[in-house]
MARBA-3410 file (N, C-alpha, C, O; in Angstrom, 1 decimal):
151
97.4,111.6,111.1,97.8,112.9,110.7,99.3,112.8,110.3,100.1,112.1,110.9 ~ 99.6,113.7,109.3,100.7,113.8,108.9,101.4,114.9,108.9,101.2,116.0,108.4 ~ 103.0,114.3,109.7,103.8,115.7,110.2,104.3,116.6,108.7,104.5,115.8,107.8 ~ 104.5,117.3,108.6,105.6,118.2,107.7,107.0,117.3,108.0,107.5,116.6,109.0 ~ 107.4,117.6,106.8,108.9,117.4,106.1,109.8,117.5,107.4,110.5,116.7,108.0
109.7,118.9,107.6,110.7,119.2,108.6,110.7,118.9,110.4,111.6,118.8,111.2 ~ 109.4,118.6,110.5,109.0,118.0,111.8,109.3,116.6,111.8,109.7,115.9,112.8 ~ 109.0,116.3,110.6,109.5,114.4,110.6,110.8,114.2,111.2,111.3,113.6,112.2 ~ 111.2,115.2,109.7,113.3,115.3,110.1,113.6,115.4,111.4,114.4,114.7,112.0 ~ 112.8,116.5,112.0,113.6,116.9,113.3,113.3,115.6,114.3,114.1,115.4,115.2
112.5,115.1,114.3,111.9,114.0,115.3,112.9,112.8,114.8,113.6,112.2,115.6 ~ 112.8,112.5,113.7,113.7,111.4,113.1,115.0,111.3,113.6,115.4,110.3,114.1 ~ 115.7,112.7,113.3,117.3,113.5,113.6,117.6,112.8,115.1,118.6,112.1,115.5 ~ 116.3,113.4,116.1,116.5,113.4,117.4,116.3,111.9,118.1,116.8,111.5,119.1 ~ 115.7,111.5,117.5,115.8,109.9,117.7,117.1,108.8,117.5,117.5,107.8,118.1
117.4,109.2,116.7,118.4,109.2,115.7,119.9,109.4,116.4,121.0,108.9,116.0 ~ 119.8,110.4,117.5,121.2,110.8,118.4,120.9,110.1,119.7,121.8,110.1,120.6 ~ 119.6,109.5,120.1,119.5,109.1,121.2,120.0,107.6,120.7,121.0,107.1,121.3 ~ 119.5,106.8,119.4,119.8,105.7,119.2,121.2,105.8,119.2,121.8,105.4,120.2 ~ 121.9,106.4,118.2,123.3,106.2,118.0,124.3,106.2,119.3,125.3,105.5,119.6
123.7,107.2,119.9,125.1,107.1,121.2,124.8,105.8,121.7,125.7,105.0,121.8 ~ 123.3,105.3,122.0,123.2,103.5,122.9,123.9,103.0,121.6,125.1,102.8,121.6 ~ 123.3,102.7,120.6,124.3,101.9,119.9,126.0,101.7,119.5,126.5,100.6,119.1 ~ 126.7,103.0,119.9,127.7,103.0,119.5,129.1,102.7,120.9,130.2,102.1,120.8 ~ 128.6,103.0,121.5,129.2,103.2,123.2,128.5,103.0,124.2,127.8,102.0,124.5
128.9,104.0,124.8,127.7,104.2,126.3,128.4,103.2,126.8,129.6,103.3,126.7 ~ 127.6,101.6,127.9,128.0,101.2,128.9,129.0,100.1,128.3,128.7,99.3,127.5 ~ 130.6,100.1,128.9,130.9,98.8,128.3,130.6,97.4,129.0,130.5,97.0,130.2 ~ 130.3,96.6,127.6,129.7,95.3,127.7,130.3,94.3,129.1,129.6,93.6,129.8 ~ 131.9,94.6,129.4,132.4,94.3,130.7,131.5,94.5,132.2,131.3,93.6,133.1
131.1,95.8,132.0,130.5,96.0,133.3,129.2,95.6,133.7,128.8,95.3,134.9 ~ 128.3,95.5,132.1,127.1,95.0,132.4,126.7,94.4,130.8,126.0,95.1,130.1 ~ 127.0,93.6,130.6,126.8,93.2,129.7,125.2,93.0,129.1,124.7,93.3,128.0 ~ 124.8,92.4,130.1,122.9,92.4,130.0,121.9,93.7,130.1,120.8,93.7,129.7 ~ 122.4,94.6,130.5,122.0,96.6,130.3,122.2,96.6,128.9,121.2,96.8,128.1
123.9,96.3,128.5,124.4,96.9,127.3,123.6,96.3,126.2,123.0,97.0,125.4 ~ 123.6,94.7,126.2,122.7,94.6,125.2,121.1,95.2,124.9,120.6,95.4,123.8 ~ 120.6,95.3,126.0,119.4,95.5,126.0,119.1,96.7,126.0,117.9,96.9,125.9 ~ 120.1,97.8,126.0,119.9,98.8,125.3,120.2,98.9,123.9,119.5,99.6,123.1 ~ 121.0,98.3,123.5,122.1,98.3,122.5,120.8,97.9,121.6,120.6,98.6,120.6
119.9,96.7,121.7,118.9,96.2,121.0,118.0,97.2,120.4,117.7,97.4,119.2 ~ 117.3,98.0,122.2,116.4,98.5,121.8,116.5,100.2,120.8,115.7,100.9,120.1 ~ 117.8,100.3,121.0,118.1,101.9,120.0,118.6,100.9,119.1,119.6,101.4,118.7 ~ 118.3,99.5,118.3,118.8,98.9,116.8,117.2,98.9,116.9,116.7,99.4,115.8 ~ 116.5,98.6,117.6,114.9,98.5,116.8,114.6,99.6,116.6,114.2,99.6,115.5
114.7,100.8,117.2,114.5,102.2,117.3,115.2,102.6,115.4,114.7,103.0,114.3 ~ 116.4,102.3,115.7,117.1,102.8,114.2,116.6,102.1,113.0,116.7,102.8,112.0 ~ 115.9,100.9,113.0,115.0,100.3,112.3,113.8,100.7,112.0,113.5,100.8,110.8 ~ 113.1,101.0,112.9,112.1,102.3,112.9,112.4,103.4,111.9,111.7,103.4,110.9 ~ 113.2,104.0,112.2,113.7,105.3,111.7,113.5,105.1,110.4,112.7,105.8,109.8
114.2,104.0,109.6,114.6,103.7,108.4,113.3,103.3,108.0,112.7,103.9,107.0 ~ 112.8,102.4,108.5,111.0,101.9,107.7,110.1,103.6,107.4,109.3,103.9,106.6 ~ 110.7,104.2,108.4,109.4,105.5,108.4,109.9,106.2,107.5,109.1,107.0,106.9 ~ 111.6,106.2,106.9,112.0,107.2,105.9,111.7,106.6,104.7,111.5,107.2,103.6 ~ 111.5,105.2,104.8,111.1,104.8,103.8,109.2,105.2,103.3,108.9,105.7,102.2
108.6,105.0,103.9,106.9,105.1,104.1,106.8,106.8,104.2,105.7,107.4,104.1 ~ 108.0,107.3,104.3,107.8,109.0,104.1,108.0,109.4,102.8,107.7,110.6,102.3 ~ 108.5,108.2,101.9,109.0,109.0,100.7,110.4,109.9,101.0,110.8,110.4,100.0 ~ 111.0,110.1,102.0,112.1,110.9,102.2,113.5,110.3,101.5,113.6,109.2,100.9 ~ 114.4,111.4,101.8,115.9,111.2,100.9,116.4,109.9,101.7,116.1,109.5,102.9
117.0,109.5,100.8,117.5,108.1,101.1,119.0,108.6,102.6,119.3,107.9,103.6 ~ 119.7,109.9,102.1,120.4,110.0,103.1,120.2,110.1,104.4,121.1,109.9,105.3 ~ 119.0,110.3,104.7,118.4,110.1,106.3,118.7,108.6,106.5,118.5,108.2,107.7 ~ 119.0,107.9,106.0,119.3,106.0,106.4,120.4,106.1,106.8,120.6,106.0,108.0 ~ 121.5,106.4,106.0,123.0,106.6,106.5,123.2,106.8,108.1,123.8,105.8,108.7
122.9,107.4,108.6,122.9,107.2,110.3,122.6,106.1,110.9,123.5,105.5,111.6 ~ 121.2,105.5,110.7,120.5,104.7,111.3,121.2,103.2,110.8,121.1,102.3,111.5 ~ 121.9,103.1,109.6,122.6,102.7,108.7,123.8,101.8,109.8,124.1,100.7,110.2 ~ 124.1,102.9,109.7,125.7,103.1,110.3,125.9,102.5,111.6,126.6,101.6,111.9 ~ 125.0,103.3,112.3,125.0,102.9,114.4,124.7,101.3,113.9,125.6,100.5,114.3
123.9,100.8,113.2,123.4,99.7,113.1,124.8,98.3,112.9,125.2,97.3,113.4 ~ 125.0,98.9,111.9,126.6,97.9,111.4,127.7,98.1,112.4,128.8,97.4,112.4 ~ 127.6,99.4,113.6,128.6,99.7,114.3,128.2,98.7,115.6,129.1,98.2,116.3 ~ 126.9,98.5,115.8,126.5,97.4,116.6,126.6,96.0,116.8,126.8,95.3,117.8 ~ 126.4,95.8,115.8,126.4,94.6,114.8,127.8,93.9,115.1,127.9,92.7,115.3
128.6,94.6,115.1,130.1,93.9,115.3,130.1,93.7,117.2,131.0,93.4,118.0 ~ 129.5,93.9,117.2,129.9,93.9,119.5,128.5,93.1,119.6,128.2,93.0,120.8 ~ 127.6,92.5,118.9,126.8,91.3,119.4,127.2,90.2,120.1,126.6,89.8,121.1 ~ 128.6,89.7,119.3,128.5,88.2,120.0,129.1,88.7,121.4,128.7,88.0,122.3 ~ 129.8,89.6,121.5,130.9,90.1,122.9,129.9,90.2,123.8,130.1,89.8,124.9
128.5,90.9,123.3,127.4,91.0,124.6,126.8,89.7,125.5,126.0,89.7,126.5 ~ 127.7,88.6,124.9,126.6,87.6,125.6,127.7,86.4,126.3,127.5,85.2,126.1 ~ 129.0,87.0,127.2,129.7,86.1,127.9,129.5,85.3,128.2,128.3,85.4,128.5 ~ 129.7,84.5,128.3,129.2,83.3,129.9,129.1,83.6,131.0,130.0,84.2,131.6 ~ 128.0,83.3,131.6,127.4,83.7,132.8,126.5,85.3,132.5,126.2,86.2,133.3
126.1,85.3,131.4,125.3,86.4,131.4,123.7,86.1,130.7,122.9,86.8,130.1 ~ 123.7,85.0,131.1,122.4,84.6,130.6,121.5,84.7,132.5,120.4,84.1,132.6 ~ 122.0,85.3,133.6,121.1,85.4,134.5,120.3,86.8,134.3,120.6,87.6,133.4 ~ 119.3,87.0,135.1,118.7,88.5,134.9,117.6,88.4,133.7,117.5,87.5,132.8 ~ 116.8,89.6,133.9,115.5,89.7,133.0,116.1,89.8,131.4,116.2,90.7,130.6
116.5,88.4,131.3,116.9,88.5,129.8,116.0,87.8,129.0,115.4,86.9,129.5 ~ 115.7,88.1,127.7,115.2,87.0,126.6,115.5,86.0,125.8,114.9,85.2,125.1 ~ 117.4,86.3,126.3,117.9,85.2,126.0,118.2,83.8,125.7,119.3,83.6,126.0 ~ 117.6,82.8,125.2,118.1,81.7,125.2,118.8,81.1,125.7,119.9,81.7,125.7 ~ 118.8,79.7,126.5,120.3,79.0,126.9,120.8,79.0,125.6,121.9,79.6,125.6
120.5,78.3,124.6,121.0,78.1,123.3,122.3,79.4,123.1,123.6,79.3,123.1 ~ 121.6,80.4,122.9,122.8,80.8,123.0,124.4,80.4,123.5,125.4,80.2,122.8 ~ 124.3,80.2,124.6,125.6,79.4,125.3,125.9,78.3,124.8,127.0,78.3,124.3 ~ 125.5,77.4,124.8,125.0,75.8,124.0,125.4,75.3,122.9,125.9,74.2,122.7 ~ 125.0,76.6,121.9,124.7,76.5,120.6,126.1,78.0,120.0,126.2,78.2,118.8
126.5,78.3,120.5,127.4,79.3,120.3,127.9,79.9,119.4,127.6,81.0,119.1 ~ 129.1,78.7,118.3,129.1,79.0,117.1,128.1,79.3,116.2,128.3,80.2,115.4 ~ 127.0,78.7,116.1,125.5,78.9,115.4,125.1,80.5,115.5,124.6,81.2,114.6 ~ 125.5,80.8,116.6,124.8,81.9,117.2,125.8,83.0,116.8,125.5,84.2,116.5 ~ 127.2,82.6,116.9,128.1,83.7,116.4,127.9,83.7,114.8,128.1,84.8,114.3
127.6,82.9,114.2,127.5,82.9,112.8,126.4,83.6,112.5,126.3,84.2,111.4 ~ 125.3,83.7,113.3,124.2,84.6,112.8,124.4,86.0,113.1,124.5,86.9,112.3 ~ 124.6,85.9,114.4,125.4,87.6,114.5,126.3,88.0,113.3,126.1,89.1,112.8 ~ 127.6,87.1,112.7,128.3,88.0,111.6,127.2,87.8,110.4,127.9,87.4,109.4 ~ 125.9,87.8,110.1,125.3,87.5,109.1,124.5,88.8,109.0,123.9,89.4,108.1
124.6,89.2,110.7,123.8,90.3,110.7,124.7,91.8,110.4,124.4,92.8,109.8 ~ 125.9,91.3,111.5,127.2,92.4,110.7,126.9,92.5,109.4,126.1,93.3,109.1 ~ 127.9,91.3,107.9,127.7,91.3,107.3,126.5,92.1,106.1,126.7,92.7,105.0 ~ 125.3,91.8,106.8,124.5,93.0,105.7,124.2,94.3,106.6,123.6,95.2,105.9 ~ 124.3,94.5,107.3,124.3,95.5,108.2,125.0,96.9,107.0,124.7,97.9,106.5
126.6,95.6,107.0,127.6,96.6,106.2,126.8,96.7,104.8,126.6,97.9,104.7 ~ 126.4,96.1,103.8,126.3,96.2,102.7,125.0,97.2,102.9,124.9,97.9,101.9 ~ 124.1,97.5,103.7,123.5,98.4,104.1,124.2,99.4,104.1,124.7,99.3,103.0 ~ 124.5,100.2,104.5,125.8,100.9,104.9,126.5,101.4,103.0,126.6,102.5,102.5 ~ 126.8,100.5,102.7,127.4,100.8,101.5,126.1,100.9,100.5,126.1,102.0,99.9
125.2,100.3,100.2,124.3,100.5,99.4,123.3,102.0,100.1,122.3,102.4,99.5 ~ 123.6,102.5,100.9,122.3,103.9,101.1,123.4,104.8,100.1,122.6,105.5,99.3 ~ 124.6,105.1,99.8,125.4,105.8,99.2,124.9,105.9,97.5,125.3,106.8,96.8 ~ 124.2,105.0,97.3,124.2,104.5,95.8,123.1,105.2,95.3,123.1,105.5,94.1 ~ 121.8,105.8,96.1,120.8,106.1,95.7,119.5,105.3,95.0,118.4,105.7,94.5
120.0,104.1,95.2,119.0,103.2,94.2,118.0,102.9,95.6,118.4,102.3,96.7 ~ 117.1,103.5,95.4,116.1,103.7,96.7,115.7,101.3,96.5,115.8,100.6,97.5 ~ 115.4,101.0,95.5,114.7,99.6,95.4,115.8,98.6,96.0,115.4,97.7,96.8 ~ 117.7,98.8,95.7,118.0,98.1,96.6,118.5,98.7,98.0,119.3,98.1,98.7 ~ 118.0,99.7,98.1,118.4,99.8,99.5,117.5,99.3,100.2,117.9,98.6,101.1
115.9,99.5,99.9,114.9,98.6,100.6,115.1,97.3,100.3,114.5,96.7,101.2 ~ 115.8,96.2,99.3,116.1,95.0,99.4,116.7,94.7,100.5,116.1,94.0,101.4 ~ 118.4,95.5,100.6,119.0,95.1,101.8,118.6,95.2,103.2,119.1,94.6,104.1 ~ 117.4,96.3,103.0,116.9,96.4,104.5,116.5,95.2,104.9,116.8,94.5,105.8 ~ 115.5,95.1,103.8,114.5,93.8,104.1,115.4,92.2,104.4,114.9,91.2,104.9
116.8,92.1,103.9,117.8,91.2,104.2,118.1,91.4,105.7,117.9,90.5,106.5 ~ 118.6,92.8,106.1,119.4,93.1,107.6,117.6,92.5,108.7,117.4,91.9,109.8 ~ 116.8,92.9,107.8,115.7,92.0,108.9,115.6,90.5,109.1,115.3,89.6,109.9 ~ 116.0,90.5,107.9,115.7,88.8,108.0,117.2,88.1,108.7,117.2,86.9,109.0 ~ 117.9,88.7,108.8,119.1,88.6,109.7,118.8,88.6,110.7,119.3,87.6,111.3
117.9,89.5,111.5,117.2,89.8,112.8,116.4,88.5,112.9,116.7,87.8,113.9 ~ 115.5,88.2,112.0,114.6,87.3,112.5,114.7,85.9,112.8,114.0,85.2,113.4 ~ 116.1,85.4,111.9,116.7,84.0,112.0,117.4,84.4,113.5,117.1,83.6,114.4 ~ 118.0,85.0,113.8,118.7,85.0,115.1,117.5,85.0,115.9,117.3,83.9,116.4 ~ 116.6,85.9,116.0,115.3,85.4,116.8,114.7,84.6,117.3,114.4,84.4,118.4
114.3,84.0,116.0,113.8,82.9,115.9,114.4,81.3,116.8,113.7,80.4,117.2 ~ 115.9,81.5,116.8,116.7,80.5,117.7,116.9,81.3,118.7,116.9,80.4,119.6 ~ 117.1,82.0,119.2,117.7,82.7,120.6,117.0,83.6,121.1,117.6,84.2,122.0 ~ 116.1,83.9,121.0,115.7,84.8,121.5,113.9,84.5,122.3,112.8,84.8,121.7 ~ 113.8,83.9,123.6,112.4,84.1,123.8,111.6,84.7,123.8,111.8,85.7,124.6
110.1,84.8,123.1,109.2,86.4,123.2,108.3,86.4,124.2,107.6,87.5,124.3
END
């Protein structure tokens, strides 16, 4: 079944302020680095969400800008989430990470990187490459995954 316009929005909206605060703030990475990420992730998959469903809604491209944004504001505090010595605890982390470091910081700014051009391309209105870039900021996701990340 299909919600109305305005039920979407408001569900979207509200989703949308739960992700952004985890994404933006909330716990610093100091105190718990392994919380922070793992919240920090799950309101980026959440904000990904958002954007696939605005997309599959046919809705205004300005509903991305948020989900957009928390996203590239995350993106920059990845590599900081993953100190040394924080690979203990219910993580999915990889040793590699630690190991492999530079590799791993380089995918993280790959993910910054389009994150941002995301960010700058929802402004444009060209609905075809904003869905390009999206489908880039995933495949950013999925090469980092694919090495670091156990499922």
């Amino acid at each position: 079944m299909r919600k109305n316009g305005f039920t979407t929005l408001a569900t979207l909206a509200g989703a949308l302020l739960i992700g952004t605060a985890a994404l933006s703030g909330g716990v610093n990475a100091s105190d718990d680095p392994l919380k922070t990420r793992k919240e920090g992730f799950e309101a980026n998959k959440k904000a990904m969400g958002a954007i696939k469903k605005i997309f599959e809604d046919g809705a205004d491209l300005g509903g991305i800008a948020a989900p957009a944004q928390a996203m590239a504001d995350f993106a920059k505090r990845v590599p900081a989430l993953f100190p040394p010595g924080s690979d203990k605890g219910e993580t999915k982390a990889k040793p590699a990470i630690w190991t492999n470091n530079a590799d791993f910081t380089a995918k993280a700014g790959a993910f910054e990187a389009e994150t941002a051009k995301l960010v700058q391309l929802v402004g444009s209105g060209d609905k075809s490459a904003v869905q390009k870039q999206f489908g880039a900021v995933g495949g950013t996701c999925k090469a980092c995954h694919d090495s670091y990340r156990s499922e």
